[in-house]
MIZALO-898211 format. One record per residue (C-alpha): residue number from 1; residue in one letter; x, y, z. Coordinates in pm, 1 decimal. Example, Ala and Ser with C-alpha at 12.3 -4.5 7.8 and 13.67 -1.06 7.14 Angstrom:
<r 1, 'A', <1230.0, -450.0, 780.0>>
<r 2, 'S', <1367.0, -106.0, 714.0>>
***
This chain:
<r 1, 'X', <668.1, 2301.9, 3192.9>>
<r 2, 'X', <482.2, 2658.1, 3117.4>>
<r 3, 'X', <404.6, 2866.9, 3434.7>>
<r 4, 'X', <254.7, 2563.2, 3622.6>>
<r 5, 'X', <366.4, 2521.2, 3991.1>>
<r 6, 'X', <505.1, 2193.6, 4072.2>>
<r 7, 'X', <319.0, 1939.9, 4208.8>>
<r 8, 'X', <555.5, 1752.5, 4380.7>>
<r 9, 'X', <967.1, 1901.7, 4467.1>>
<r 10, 'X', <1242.1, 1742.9, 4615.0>>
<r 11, 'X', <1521.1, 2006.0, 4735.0>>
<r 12, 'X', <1858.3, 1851.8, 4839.1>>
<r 13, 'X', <1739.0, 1558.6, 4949.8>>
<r 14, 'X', <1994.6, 1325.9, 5178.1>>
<r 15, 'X', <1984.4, 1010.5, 5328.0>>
<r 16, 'X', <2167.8, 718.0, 5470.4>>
<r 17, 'X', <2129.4, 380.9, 5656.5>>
<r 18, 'X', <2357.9, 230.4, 5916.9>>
<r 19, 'X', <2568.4, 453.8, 6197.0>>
<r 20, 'X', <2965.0, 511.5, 6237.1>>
<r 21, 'X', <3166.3, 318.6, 6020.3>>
<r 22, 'X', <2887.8, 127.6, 5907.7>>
<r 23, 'X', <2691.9, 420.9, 5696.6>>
<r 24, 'X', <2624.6, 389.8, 5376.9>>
<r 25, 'X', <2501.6, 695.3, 5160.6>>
<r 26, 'X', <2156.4, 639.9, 4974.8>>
<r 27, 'X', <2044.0, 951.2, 4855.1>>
<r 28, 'X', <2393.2, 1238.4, 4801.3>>
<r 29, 'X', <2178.8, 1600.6, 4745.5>>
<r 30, 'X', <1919.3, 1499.1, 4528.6>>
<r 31, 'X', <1673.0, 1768.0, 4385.6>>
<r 32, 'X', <1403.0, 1774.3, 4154.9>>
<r 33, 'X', <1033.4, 1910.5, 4023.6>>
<r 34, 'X', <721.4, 1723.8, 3929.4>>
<r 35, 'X', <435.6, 1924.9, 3775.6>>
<r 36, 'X', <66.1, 1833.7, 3708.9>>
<r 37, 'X', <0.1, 1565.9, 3382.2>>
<r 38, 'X', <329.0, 1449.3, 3374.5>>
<r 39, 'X', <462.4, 1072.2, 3404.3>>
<r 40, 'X', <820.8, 1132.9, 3478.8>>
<r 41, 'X', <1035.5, 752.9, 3506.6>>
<r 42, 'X', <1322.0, 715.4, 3775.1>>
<r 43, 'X', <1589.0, 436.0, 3612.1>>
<r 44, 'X', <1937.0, 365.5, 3770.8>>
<r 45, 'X', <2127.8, 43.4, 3852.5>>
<r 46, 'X', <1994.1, -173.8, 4213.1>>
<r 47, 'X', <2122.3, -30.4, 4476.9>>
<r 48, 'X', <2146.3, 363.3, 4328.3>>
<r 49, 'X', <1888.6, 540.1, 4529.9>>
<r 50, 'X', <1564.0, 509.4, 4332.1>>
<r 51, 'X', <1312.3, 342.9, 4564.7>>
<r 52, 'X', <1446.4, 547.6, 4845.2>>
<r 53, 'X', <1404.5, 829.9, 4692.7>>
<r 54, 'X', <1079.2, 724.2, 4622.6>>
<r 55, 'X', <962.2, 697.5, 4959.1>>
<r 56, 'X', <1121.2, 1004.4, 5090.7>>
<r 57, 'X', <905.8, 1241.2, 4830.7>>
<r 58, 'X', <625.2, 998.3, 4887.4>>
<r 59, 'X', <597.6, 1078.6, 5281.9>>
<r 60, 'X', <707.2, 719.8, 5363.8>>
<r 61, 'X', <1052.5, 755.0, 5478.5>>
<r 62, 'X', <1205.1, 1052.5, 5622.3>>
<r 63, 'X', <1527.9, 1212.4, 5494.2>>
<r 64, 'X', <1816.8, 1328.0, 5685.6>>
<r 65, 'X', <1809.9, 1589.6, 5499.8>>
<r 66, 'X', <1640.5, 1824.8, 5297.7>>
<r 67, 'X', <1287.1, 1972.5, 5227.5>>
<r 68, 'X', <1004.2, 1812.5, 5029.5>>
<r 69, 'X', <682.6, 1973.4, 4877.8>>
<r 70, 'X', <379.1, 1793.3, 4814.7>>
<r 71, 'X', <137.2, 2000.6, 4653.1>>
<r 72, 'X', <215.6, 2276.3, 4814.4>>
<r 73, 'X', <231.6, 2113.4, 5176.9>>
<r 74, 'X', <581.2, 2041.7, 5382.0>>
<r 75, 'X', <544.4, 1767.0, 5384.7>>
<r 76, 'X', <811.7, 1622.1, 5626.8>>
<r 77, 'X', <674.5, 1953.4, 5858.3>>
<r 78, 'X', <363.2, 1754.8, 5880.7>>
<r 79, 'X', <285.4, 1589.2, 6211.8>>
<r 80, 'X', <248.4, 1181.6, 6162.4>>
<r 81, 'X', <-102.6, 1195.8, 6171.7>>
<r 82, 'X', <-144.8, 1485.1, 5895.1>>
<r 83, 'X', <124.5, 1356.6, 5684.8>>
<r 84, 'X', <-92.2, 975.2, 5681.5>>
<r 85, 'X', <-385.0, 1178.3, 5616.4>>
<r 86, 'X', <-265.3, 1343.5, 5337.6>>
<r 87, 'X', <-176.2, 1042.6, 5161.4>>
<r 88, 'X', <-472.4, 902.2, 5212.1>>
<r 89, 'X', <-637.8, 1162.4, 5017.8>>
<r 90, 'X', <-419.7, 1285.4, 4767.7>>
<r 91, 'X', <-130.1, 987.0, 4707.9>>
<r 92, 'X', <-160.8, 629.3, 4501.5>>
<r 93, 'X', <112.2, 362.4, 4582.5>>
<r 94, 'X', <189.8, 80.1, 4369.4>>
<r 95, 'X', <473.6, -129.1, 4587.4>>
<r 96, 'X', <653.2, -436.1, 4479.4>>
<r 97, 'X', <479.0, -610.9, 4763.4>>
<r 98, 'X', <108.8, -639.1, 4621.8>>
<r 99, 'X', <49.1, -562.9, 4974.0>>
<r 100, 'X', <-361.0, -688.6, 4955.2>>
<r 101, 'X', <-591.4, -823.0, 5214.1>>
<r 102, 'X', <-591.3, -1182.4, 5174.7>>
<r 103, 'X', <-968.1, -1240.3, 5258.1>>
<r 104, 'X', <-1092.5, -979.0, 5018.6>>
<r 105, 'X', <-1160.6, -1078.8, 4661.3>>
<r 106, 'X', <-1041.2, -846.0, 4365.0>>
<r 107, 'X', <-1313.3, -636.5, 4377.4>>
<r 108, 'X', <-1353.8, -598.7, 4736.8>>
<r 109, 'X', <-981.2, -467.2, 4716.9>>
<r 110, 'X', <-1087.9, -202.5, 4504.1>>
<r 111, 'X', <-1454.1, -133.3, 4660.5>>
<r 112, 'X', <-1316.3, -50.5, 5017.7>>
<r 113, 'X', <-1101.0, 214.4, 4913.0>>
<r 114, 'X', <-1378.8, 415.6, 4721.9>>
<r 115, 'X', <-1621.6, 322.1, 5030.1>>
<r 116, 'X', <-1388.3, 370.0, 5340.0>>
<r 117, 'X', <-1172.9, 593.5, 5157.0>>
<r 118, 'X', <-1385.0, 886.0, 4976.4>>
<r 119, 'X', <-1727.5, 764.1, 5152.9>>
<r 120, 'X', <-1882.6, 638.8, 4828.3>>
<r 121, 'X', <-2188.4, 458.7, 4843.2>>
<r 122, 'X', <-2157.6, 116.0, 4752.5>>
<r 123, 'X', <-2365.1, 83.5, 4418.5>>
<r 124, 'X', <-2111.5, 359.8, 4301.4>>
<r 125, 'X', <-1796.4, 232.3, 4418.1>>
<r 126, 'X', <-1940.2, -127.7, 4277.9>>
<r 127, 'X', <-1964.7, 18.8, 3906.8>>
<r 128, 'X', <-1636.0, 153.4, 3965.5>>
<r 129, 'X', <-1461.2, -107.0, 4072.9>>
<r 130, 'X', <-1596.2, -339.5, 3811.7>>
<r 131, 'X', <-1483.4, -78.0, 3517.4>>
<r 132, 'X', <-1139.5, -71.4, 3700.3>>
<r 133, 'X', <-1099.8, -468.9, 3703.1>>
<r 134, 'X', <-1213.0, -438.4, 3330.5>>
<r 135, 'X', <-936.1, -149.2, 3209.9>>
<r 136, 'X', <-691.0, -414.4, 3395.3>>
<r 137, 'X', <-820.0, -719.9, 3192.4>>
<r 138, 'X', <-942.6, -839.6, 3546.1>>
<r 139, 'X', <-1330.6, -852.3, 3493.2>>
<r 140, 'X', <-1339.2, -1215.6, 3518.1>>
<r 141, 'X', <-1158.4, -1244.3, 3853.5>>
<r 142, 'X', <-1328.4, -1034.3, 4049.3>>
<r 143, 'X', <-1459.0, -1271.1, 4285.1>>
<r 144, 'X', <-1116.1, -1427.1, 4356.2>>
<r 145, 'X', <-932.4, -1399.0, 4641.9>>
<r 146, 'X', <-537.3, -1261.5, 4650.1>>
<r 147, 'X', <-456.0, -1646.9, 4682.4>>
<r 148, 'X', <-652.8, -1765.8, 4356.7>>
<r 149, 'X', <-425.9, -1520.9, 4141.9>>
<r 150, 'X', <-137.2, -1520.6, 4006.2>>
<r 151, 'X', <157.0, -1288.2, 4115.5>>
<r 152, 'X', <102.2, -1088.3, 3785.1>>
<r 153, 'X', <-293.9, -1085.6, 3851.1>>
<r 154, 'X', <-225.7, -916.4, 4234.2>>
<r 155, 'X', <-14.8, -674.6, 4085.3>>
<r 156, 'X', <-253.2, -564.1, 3853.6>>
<r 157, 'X', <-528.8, -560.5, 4129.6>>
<r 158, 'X', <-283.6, -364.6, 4310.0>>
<r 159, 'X', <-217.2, -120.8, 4056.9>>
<r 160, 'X', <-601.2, -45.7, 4023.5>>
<r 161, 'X', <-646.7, 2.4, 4388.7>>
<r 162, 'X', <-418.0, 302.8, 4409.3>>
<r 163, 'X', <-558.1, 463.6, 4039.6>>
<r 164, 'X', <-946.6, 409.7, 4123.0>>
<r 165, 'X', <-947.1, 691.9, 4339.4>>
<r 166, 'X', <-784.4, 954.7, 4098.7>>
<r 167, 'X', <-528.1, 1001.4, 4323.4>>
<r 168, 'X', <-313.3, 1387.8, 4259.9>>
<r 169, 'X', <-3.6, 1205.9, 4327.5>>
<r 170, 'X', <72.1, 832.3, 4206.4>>
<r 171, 'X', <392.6, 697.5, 4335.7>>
<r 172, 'X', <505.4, 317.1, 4184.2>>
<r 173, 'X', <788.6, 109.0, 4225.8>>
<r 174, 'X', <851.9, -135.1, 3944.9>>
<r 175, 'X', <510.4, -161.6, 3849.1>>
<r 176, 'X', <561.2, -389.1, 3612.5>>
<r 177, 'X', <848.7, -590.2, 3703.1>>
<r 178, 'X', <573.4, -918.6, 3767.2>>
<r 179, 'X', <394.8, -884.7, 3467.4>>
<r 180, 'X', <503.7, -998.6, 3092.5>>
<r 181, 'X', <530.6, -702.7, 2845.1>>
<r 182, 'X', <146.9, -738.7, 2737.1>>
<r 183, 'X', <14.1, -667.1, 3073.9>>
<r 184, 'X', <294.8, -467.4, 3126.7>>
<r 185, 'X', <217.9, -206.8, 2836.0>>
<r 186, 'X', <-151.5, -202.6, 2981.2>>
<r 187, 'X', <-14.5, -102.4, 3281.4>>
<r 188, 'X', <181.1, 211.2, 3228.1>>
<r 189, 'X', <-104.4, 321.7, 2942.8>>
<r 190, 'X', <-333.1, 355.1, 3298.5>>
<r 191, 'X', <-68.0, 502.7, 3466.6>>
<r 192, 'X', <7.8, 737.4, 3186.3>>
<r 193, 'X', <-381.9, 768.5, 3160.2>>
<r 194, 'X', <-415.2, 901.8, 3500.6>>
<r 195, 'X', <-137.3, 1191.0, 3404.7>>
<r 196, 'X', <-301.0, 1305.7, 3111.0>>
<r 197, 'X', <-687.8, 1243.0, 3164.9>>
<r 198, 'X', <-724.4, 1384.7, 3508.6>>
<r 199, 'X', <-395.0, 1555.1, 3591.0>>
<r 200, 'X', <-185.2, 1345.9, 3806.4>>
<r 201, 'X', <146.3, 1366.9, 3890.1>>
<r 202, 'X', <255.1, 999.4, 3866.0>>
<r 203, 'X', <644.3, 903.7, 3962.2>>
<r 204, 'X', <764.2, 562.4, 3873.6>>
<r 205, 'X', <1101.1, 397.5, 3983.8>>
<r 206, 'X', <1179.2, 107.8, 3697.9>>
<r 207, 'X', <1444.0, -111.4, 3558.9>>
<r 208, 'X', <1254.5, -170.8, 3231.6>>
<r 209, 'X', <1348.2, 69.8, 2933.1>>
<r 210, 'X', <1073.3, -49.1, 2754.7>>
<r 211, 'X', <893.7, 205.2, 2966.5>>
<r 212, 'X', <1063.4, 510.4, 2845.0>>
<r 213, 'X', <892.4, 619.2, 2542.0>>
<r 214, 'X', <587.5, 607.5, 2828.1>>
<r 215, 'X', <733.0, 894.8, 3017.1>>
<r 216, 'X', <728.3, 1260.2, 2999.2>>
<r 217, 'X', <1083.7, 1292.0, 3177.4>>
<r 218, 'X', <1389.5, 1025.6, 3262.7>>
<r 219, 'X', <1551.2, 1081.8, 3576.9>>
<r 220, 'X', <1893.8, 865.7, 3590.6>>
<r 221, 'X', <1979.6, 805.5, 3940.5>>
<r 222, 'X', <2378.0, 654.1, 3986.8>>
<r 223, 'X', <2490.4, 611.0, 4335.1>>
<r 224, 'X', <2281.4, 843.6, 4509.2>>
<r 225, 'X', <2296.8, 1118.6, 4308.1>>
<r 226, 'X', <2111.2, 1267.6, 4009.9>>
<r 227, 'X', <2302.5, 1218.8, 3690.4>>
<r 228, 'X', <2130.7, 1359.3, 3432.5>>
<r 229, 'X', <1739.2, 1470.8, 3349.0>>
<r 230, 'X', <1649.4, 1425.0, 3014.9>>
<r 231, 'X', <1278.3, 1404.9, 2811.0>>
<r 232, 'X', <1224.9, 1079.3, 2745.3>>
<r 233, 'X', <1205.7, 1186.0, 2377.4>>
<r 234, 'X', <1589.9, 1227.5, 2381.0>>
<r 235, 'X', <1609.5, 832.9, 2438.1>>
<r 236, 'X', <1549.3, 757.7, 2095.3>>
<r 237, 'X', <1889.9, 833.1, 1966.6>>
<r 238, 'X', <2233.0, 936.3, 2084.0>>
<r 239, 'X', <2208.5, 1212.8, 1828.5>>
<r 240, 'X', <1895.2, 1303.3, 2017.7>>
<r 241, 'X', <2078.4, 1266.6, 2345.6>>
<r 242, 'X', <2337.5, 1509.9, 2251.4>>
<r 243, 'X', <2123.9, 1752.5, 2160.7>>
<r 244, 'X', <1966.1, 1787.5, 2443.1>>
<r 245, 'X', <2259.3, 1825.5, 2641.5>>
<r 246, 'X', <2369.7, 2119.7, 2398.7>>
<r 247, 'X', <2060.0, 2281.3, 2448.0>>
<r 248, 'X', <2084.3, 2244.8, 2855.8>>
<r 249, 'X', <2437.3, 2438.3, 2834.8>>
<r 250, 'X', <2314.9, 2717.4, 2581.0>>
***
């Protein structure tokens, strides 16, 4: 990745749920660097680790173990109140939950956090929530409420709610997973839009490998630990695969 600092760095990460006999290991010494512009793509079986990890380099849940740095703050040093706060300002979250307030239409989903958010007027945040709803194929729903839409349709409102502010760090889990291919595809073009247009560093757990060609880097995820990094470009063939590998143990 040149001489660029990383964004976003996950050193040795552990974690675990239950107590005594009844632990089981999520996360088994997981490490790894996210720099700016780059879409990197977290796959692995249910179960293996991804959404945890996830939330542990996103601030959400705390590891047993380990250190993470979010542009260049500790970020599990952080007191509860400056660790929200810097998510507010700096970190996008796309959750399988949609997650939206049920009284607010579309727009209004995407309005409030421009206005309450960054402090945009509201002519401004307006015209940018109605080009958001557009780049989603949402223009005509704008007035509707979350329960006037589809599942797919609060996904995508969703998804535009946590890229409208040009968020530094964008952090989804299965974005697409409620959405047929079409909408799908539309969906990780804005994602991979925000990477290369303004710079983000945008981290997306998925199941779907017809997101790879989408991503920068391919993190494979198997039981907890990290199995094997790999540019996405090395998907393409096994030939490409092994190359890669050969090239990683020159």
């Amino acid at each position: 990745m040149g001489h660029e600092e990383p964004t976003l760095w996950g050193q040795d990460l552990v974690h675990s749920f239950g107590t005594g006999e009844a632990t089981t290991a999520v996360l088994r010494s997981v490490s790894l660097e996210l720099y700016p512009g780059e879409l990197a793509l977290i796959m692995g079986p249910s179960g293996s680790g991804k959404s945890t990890l996830l939330a542990a380099l996103a601030g959400l849940i705390r590891p047993k173990n380990g250190q993470v740095l979010a542009l260049g703050e500790d970020v599990w040093r952080l007191s509860d109140r400056d660790r929200k706060q810097f998510r507010l300002h700096h970190c996008g979250f796309i959750f399988q939950g949609y997650h939206l307030f049920p009284a607010w239409t579309a727009r209004q989903q995407l309005e409030m956090v421009l206005r309450w958010g960054e402090g945009m007027p509201a002519r401004e945040a307006s015209l940018r929530a109605e080009e958001m709803l557009e780049q989603l194929g949402m223009a005509a729903k704008g007035s509707l409420r979350p329960g006037e839409l589809s599942g797919g349709e609060q996904q995508r409102v969703a998804i535009g709610r946590a890229l409208i502010k040009k968020p530094a760090l964008c952090f989804a889990d299965e974005p697409t997973a409620a959405l047929d291919w079409a909408h799908g595809e539309q969906v990780i073009d804005l994602l991979r839009s925000a990477a290369k247009e303004y710079g983000a560093t945008v981290l997306v757990v998925a199941h779907d490998p017809r997101l790879v060609p989408y991503a920068d880097r391919v993190f494979h995820l198997v039981d907890g630990r990290m199995e094997d990094a790999a540019d996405s470009s090395w998907q393409a063939s096994p030939s490409h695969c092994l190359a890669g590998e050969r090239e990683q143990m020159a």
